[in-house]
C-alpha positions in Angstrom: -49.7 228.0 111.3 -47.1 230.3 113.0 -45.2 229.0 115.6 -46.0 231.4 117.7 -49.9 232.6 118.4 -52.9 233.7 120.1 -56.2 232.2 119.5 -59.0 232.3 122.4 -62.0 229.9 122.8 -65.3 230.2 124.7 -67.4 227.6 126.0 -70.6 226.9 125.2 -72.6 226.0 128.1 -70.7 227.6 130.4 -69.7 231.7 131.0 -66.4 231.0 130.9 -64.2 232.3 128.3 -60.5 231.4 127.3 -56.9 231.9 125.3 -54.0 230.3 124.9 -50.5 231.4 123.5 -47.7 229.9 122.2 -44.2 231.8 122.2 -41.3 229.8 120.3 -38.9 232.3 118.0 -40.5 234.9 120.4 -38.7 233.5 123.7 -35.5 232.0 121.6 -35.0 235.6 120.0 -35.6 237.3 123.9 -33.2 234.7 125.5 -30.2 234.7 122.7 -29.5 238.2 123.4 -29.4 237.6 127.1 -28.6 234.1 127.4 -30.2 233.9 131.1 -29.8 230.9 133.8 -32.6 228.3 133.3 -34.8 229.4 136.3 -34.6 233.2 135.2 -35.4 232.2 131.7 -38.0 230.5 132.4 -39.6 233.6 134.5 -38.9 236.0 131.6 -41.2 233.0 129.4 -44.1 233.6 131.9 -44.0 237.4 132.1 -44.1 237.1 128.2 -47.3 235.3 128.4 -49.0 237.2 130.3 -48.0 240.0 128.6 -49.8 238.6 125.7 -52.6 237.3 127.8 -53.4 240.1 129.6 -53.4 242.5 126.6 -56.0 240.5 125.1 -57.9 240.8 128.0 -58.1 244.6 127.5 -60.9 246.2 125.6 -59.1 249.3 124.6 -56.1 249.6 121.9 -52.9 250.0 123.0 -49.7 248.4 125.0 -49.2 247.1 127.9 -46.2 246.3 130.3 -46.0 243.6 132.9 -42.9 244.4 135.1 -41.2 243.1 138.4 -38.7 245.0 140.4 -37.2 244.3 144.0 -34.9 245.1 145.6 -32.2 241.6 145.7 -30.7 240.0 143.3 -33.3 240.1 140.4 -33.6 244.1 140.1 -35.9 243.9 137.1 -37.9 241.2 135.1 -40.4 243.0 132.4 -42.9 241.6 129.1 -44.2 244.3 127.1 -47.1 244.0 124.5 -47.8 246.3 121.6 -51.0 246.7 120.2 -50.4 244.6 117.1 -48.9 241.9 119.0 -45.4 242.3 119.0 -43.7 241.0 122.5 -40.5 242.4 123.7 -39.0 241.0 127.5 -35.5 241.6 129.6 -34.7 240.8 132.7 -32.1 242.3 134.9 -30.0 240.2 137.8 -26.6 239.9 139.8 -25.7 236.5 138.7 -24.0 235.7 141.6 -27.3 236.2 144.0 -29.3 234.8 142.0 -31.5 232.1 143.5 -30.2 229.0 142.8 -33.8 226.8 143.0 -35.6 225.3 139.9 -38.1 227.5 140.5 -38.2 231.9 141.1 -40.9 232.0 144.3 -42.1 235.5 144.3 -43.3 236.0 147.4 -39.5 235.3 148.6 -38.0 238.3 147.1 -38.1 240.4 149.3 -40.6 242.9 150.7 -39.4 245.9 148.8 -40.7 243.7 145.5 -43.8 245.0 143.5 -45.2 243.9 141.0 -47.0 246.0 138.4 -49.1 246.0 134.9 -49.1 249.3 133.0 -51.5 249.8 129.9 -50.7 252.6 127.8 -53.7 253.5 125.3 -53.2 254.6 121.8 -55.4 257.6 123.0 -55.2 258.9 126.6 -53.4 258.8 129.5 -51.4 255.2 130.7 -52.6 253.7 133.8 -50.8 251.8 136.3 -52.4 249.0 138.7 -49.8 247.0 141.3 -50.7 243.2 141.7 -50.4 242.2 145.4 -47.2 239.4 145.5 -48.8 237.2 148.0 -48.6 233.8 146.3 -45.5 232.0 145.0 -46.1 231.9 141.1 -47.2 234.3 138.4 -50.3 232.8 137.7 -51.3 232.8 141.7 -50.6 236.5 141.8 -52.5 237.4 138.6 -55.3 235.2 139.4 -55.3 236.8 143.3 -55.7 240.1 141.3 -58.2 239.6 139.3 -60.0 238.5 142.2 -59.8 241.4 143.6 -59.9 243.9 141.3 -62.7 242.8 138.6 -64.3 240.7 140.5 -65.2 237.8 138.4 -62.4 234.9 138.6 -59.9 234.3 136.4 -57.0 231.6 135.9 -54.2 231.1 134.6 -51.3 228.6 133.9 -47.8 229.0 132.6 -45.3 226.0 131.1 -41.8 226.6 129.6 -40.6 222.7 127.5 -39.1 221.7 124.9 -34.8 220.9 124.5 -32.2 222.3 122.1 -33.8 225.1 120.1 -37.2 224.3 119.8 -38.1 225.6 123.2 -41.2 227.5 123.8 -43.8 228.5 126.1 -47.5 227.8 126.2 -49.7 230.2 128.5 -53.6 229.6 128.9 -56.3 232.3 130.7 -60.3 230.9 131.6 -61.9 234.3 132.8 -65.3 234.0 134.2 -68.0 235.9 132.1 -71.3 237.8 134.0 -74.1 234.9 134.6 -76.0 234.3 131.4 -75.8 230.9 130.1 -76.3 229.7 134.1 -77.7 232.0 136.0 -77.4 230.2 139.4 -74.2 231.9 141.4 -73.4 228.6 143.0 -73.5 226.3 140.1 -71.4 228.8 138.0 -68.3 229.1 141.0 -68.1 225.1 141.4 -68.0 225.0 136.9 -65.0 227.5 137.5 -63.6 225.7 140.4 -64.0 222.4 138.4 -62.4 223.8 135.3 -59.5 225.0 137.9 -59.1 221.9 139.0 -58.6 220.5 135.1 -56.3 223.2 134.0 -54.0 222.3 136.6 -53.9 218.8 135.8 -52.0 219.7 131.9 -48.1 219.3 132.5 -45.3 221.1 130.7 -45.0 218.2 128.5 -48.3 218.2 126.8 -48.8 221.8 127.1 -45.7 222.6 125.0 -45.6 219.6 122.5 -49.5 219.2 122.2 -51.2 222.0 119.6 -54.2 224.5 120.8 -57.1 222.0 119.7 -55.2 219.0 121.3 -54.5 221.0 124.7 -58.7 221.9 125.0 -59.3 218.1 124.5 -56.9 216.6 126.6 -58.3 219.1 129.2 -61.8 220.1 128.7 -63.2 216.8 126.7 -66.5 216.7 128.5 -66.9 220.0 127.7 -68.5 222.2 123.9 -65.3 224.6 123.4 -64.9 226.6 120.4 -61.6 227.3 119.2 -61.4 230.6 117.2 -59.0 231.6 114.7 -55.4 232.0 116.0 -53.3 235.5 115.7 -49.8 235.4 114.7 -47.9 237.0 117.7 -44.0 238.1 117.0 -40.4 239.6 118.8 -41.0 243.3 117.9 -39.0 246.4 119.5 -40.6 250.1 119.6 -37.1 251.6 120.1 -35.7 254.3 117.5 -33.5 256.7 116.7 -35.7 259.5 118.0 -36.6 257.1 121.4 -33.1 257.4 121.9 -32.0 261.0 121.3 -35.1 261.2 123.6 -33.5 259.3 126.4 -30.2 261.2 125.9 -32.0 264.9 126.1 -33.7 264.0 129.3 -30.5 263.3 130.9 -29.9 266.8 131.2 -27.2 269.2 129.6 -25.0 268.9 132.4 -24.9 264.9 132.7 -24.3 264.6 128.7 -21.1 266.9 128.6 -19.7 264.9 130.8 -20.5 261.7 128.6 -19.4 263.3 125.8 -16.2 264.2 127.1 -15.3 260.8 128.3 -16.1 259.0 125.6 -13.4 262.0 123.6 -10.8 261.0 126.1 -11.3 257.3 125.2 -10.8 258.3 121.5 -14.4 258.0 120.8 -16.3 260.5 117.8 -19.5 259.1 118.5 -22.0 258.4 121.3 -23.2 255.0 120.9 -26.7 253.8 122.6 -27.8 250.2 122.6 -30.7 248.9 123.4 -31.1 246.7 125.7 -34.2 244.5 124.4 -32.8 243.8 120.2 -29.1 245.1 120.7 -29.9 247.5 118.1 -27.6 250.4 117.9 -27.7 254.1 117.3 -24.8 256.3 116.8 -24.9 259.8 116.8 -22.2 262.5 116.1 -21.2 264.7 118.8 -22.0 267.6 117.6 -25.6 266.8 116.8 -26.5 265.2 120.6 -25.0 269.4 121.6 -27.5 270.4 119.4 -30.5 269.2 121.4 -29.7 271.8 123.8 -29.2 274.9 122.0 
């Protein structure tokens, strides 16, 4: 199997349903190209989960985009999604404000932060919803939302492990399903609130060394769970060469003679664009960038 996955489960006496992802080359590829500190690093792994996570919860086709700004030291933190499973993440941060904690609180950023989860369908219009940051952790905040917003309860739990290069993250989602298998209202909260209690009881040892059918065991032995078939789940960019001519044309004529002419005074023939999620570049000749305005 692929180191790095999606495979969801359901259970069978209960209307609960679940997934679980595993990111391994996914988060090594996103943090060699940014080498962040530890505790950012480890954020950037959650909002890369949940990115994941929350795109299978979707019913439509399309991407979406998990994304924190504020207005301190971390300026940016955002996990996108495609459609065919392909995760891209960055973060952006003064390294010299950046908290210096294990652990990112974000309900201590500041009250200019918001937090945000886009989807953009294949067909229609994208859609924006912000998530209320009124609990310390992702998985608070996202679980606080769903609360709110669907109304049936959902949870979910993040872990970053491993050492060296074999790092990875493991991220896991129960979402409550409508009553059918019990139809009582309170016996179906306290089997959520009881599974709640046994999700947060999996450590960031087991859930990043243990594999998907040893993780439901050690968590939910008492319980039937059926483990579907898992989804590979890979670094993928959507940049290109047209994306970024794009980018340059909406800067505006005025704004890209001036580029252009200070990138001719530094001896430059080319205007060079990176992107900042693969550090692919694009070059294009000066003459053809004019040419977007004629």
């Amino acid at each position: 199997m692929t180191t790095d996955f999606r495979q969801r489960f359901v259970f069978d006496e209960l209307d609960v349903r679940g997934c679980i992802v595993r990111l391994e080359e996914t988060c090594q590829t996103i943090q060699s190209t940014h080498h962040y500190p530890e505790n950012l690093a480890r954020l950037l792994n959650e909002f890369s989960l949940a990115a994941v996570l929350l795109r299978d919860s979707i019913k439509i086709e399309g991407g979406l985009t998990i994304q924190l700004r504020t207005q301190g030291s971390i300026s940016l933190v955002m996990a996108d999604c495609m459609a065919d499973r392909r995760v891209r993440a960055i973060a952006e941060y003064a390294n010299d404000e950046l908290p210096s904690s294990e652990s990112i609180f974000l309900n201590s950023l500041g009250e200019g932060a918001m937090l945000a989860i886009t989807i953009s369908p294949e067909d229609g219009e994208r859609y924006q919803s912000i998530v209320p940051i009124e609990n310390a952790t992702l998985s608070e905040c996202l679980a606080d939302y769903f609360q709110r917003s669907e109304q049936l309860p959902s949870l979910f739990s993040f872990h970053s492990g491993g050492t060296g290069e074999r790092k990875n993250a493991v991220g896991i989602a129960l979402h409550a399903l409508p009553y059918e298998k019990v139809t009582d209202p309170e016996q179906t909260k306290h089997h959520f609130q009881r599974l709640n209690v046994l999700l947060n009881t999996l450590s960031a040892e087991e859930a990043t060394q243990l594999n998907a059918p040893e993780i439901l065991t050690r968590l939910f032995h008492e319980e039937s769970c059926r483990l579907f078939d898992a989804h590979a789940v890979e670094f993928g960019c959507v940049c290109s060469a047209e994306k970024s001519l794009d980018a340059v044309q909406a800067l505006g004529k005025e704004d890209v003679d001036e580029l252009i002419a200070e990138r001719r005074s530094q001896g430059e023939e080319m205007l060079t664009i990176d992107c900042h999620f693969c550090f692919q570049r694009y070059e294009y000749e000066f003459s053809k960038v004019k040419k977007l305005f004629d």
